[in-house]
Structures are given as C-alpha cells and as structure tokens.
C-alpha angles and dihedrals in degrees: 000000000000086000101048087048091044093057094037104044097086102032081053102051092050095053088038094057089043093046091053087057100051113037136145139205134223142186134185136201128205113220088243085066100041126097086229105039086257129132117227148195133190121197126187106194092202104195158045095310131125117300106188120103114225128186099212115197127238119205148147107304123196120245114267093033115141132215117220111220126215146208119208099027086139094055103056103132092040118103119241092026100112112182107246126191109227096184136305135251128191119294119240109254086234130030135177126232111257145192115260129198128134086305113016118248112187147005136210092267094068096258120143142196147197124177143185132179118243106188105225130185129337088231092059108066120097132203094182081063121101098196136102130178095253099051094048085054094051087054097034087060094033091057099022123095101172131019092261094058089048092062098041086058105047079049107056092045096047091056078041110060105003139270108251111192129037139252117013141163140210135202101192117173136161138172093309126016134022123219140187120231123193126187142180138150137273105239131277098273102069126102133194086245086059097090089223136107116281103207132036116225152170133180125179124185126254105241102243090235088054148078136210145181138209129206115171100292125097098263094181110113131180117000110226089205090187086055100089097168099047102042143037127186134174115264092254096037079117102031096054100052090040081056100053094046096255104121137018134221100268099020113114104272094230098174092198094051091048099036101034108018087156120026119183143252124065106316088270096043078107104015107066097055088046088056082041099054088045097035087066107031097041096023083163095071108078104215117185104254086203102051115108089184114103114270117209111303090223117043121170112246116238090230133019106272125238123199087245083065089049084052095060095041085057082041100054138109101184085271110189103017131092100272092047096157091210091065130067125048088285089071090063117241089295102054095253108179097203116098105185123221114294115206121230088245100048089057127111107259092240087054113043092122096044122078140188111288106270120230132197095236105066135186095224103053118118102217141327137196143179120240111218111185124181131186096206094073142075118259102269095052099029090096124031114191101214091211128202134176136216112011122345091244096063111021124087120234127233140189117252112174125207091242101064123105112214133349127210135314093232091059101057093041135081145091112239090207092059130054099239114180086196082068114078085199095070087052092064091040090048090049090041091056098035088049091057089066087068118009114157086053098043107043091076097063098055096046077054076069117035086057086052090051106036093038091062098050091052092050093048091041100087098042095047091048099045085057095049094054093044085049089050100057081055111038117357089195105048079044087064103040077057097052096046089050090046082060102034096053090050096044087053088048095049092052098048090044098058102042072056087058095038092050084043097053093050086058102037096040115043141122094010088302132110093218111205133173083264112026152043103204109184104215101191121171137310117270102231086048092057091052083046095059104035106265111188099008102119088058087059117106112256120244118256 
C-alpha cells in the first residue's frame, strides 16, 4: 500500500486539483417519469473543454484496420493540451456516426450521454492504462446500438487495454431505459501482460418511474449481484477491493463508499447541486440542505419532467433559497451568479478548506445540452440533443436530431484564446460576460430571448417531426435531407439571433445607463448595497 501511494500521490493531486476545477453535472430520467413517455438526460460540461459540435461519421471498415487512441480529445481548444496518441486497437467492422463535443453526447442510433468526473482513490490510477473517459465514450457510441451495448463495450475495452485516469461517470440512455456507469482504474501496478482486468465498474439501471443526478461523487450504492438486469459490474468490482483491504466477505457491497470515500472538493461541492436537482423536481420530499452525506441516488419526480424542466435545473443558481448566489456582497451590486476559482492561498486562514456554493449553472462550462429519446419515432428523429453553447443561464437551447448529417460551420470552429465573431460560441460567451456588468438588469433581456427561441422550436417540434416521419416511410433519404435542413435552418438562426442580442446589450447597457429610443434611465446601484459598502463615509467628519 506505501508503494502504490507513494507512485500515484503526485500524479493524483495534480488531477484532483484539475478535476475540482472542471467539473460537470448530470441528471436522468426514466419514460415512466417523463411528461412524454421519453427518457431523458442533461449534461453541463462546466470547464475549459471543446466546444465545437461535430457530426462524425460512422461506415463499413476493412478488416485489420486499426483505431489510434488518444489522450486529451476533450481538450482540444486549451493550450497546452496537445492530442497524444497513447496506442491503437482493431477497428468494428461496422460504426455509427456519432455527436462530438468536448465529450461526445449522442450517436445516430439514438443513444445519449452525460458525464461528470468523481475523483476516486489515489491507488487507482494507471499509468500503464490507455484509456481515458472520453475515448471510451467515442467507441462506446460508435459500436454501441442501445444503452446496454454502450456500456458492454466500454466495458470490454476498458478490462482490455487499461483505464488510465480515476474516478468517471456516465449517464447512458436510449429509447428505453437509462443507466449509471462508474469507472475508475485498477492500480498502478497492472500491466496488459497481467491477465486481469484493467478498470473497475459498475453500472445500475434508472427505474423507469424514477429520476437521478450525478456531481462529481460516485453515486452508485449497494450492488444486487443476483440482479442481472438492473445491474453490470466488471468481472474484479468485488476482488479488488477485497484485495486492498477495503471491504470484507459479508460486509454490504456500497461502490461509492469503497471506490470514492473522500471526493473532492469542500464538503458541498456536491452536495449542494444533489439537494438542488431534488429540491425542485420532488420538493415534497424534505431533504436536509445541510447534509454532506450521500442522499438516495433515485427519487420520483412530483410531477412528470419535461426537458424544459431539465433546461431550468441546468439553468439554476439555487434562486430563492438561502444560498441564491445572485444575492449577498459577494454577487456584486447587480446579483451576478458567477463566483469565479479561489486559490487555496488566496483563502482567509480560517477558510482554506471552504469554498463559494456551487451551482449547477457555471460561468465557466463549455456547453450543455438535454437529451430527449422516444420510442415512438424512427431512428433519425427518435433522440433529439437540445444543444446549447457557453454556460446553461445565458445559452439557448436547439434541437439537433440523431438523424442529421452535419451543423453549421460557425458551431465546430473557434480559438478559445481569440475572440472570433465566425464562432457562435463566442456569441454566448460574449452575452454570458457583458451580462455580468449588469445582471439583474440584463437577465431579463436574454431570457426575453431564450422563451422566443426556444418557444418557437417547441411549437414547431410535434408537427416537424410528424412530417418527417411521414417523409421517412416513404423515402429515408429525402427524410434526412429534411431533418439536416430543420436543424440547419434553427442553428443558423440561433446564432444570428443572438450576435443580434449581444450587439443589442453593448447599445442599450453602457456607462451605468439602460439606453432606449426614448430614454436614458441611470440604474445606479441598490440602496442596501451602498450602506454595505460605506457609502458616504468619507464625507463624514473625522473624530477628534
């Protein structure tokens, strides 16, 4: 054990450190809970990942031929985050054309995926692995026709060839059921020459007439190993932790207390976003807000969830309860939400191991989206990804169905590190920043138009889809051609639409003022802020 600790420690508190920076947040839905009948999946990817949306092809591959895989896919805008190829494996005879972003999120055969990073223990990490999260994900989708098969394959390659990095989660849903997949890796000592399995994991399966969420601690409890359709584990989940001393014969098999004992992150890092996501979809159950300890990973929603609903939970932070991150000094005098890193040494002494709420809408994510999968639909129009770039509060979110071929230009290009008006992403980043100068006066504004967007593409969701499965008994291709345009046409709208709000935000809010055809309204500042902050005390005579 002193050894293992020894090679890993150092390799471990520098992803640790990363991992608390950039994590993401994820929630599924089984069809039983679902307004539709669909099941459904959000995903915030909450840091400095790959923004641009790719439609990668599947095909027909020859045999022999070999697959390259990579670290660092997710990174591919980040400086300093070079791709590196870490070794290759045969390619399927056959893959499916799948959605890529920083992390990819579905793939043609109406399969869809969140994910968010967990930690786990120092001893599991392996640098003889060549797995990370990511790649597992672009083979899972490109191999994978169901949930289930996802996971088998991700699986299978990850006991193969290695998993590389620790703790991981997956949110993996298709037409009709939703799992949890937790990963992490087999210790630094294996080998590929070891004959043992080279990743620990675990997946159970969402009840359809139930919800859960996922913040970047292992949610996964108690293993039913008799229970062979709700549940899949790798062939070692009980031997390794028997080996390192962390669990006995007899004892309840709890996956998150044996694989992640301590996530990261201040004790409501995680917290705080798990009481938020069932604080709004099962408000009757009266969950303590102050309790670090893990709630129950599947609640029943009140009411049947919509992805609109899934919208405003990527889209919340924590408004109207006692940690609302637009109130207090630390929002600023306009109510800004975003609290940007604190370094350790930055830090009050008396707080160095505290840190700002966490919401699950974040200033720094990348892009989000809501998966939507029916089972009432052909497969190009079975799951629809509602997309949206730069952080939940401030993006619009558009339909992008399995079925379509390729997106716009302007969404899979852009440098993070220059400002680039071709990129729509840099409209929703620009929107997202200028609105923090004035929040509480400009939110209102954008939400304007988020409910005109997004409005419109609801309304217009039945009917299109209705046609085009009319169009696809008749003629697939022509069905296709349909569906491309569909999204085509709304992408290109989205991002005309809002370089029209951005442009309309630097006019109507500058210099302190809300600038109108008619008017010039000063907005100041709040009163209670101005007593806060001393207003007026240096006019004030000095004592004697």
């Amino acid at each position: 054990m002193r050894l293992i600790k020894v090679l890993v420690l150092g390799v471990v508190l520098c992803l640790t450190m990363a991992a608390a920076a950039l994590a993401c947040t994820s929630v599924m839905v089984g069809k039983k809970a679902t307004a539709d009948g669909s099941v459904l999946v959000s995903y915030t990817c909450d840091g400095w990942y790959d923004h641009r949306l790719k439609v990668v092809p599947g095909g027909k591959h020859k045999k022999g031929e070999m697959v390259p895989v990579y670290h660092n896919i997710c990174y591919q805008t980040r400086p300093g985050k070079e791709l590196k190829k870490v070794g290759e494996i045969p390619q399927a005879e056959t893959t499916y054309t799948y959605f890529h972003v920083g992390y990819p999120i579905m793939n043609e055969k109406s399969v869809v995926m969140g994910e968010y990073t967990w930690g786990g223990r120092e001893e599991s990490e392996c640098q003889n692995a060549i797995f990370m999260i990511e790649q597992l994900q672009v083979l899972g989708l490109q191999r994978g026709a169901t949930a289930r098969e996802v996971i088998e394959v991700m699986g299978e390659l990850a006991e193969k060839y290695g998993y590389a990095d620790g703790g991981e989660a997956l949110t993996v849903g298709d037409k009709n059921e939703i799992w949890l997949f937790e990963i992490t890796g087999p210790g630094p000592l294996w080998t590929p020459e070891s004959g043992k399995p080279g990743a620990v994991w675990a997946a159970v399966r969402c009840p359809d007439d139930s919800y859960a969420m996922g913040s970047n601690r292992s949610r996964i409890a108690e293993i039913d190993f008799d229970d062979k359709d709700n549940f899949m584990y790798s062939s070692n989940v009980k031997t390794v932790a028997q080996d390192m001393g962390w669990w006995k014969e007899g004892e309840p098999f709890v996956f998150h207390k044996l694989y992640n004992p301590e996530p990261y992150g201040s004790p409501y890092y995680q917290q705080r976003r798990e009481w938020r996501a069932y604080n709004l979809l099962t408000p009757s159950v009266k969950l303590a807000e102050d309790a670090a300890e893990q709630y129950p990973l599947f609640q029943k929603p009140d009411k049947p969830v919509t992805p609109q609903d899934l919208m405003a939970l990527c889209r919340d932070v924590l408004e109207g309860t006692r940690f609302d991150m637009t109130k207090g000094l630390a929002a600023g005098p306009f109510g800004t939400p975003t609290r940007y890193a604190v370094t350790k040494d930055m830090k009050p002494e008396d707080r160095k191991g505290n840190d700002w709420n966490r919401s699950i809408s974040l200033f720094r994510c990348s892009y989000s989206f809501v998966g939507q999968v029916r089972d009432n639909l052909p497969e190009p129009l079975a799951a629809v990804a509602w997309f949206g770039e730069d952080q939940p509060i401030t993006t619009c979110y558009m339909p992008i169905y399995a079925g379509t071929k390729e997106v716009p230009e302007s969404y899979n290009t852009g440098e993070r590190v220059k400002f680039d008006p071709k990129s729509t992403w840099w409209a929703f980043n620009f929107v997202g920043n200028w609105a923090d100068l004035n929040f509480a006066a400009m939110i209102g504004d954008v939400r304007a138009e988020q409910k005109r967007l997004e409005g419109k593409f609801f309304a217009e969701q039945a009917d299109f889809e209705k046609k085009a499965a009319e169009l696809y008994k008749k003629d697939p291709k022509k069905a296709s051609e349909m569906i491309t345009k569909h999204v085509d046409d709304n992408m290109k709208l989205v991002d005309r639409d809002w370089w029209a709000l951005a442009w309309t935000l630097v006019g109507k809010y500058n210099d302190g003022y809300r600038i109108t055809a008619d008017t010039m309204e000063p907005l100041g500042y709040p009163t209670d802020w101005l007593k806060a902050v001393g207003f007026g005390d240096q006019d004030a005579e000095p004592k004697k």
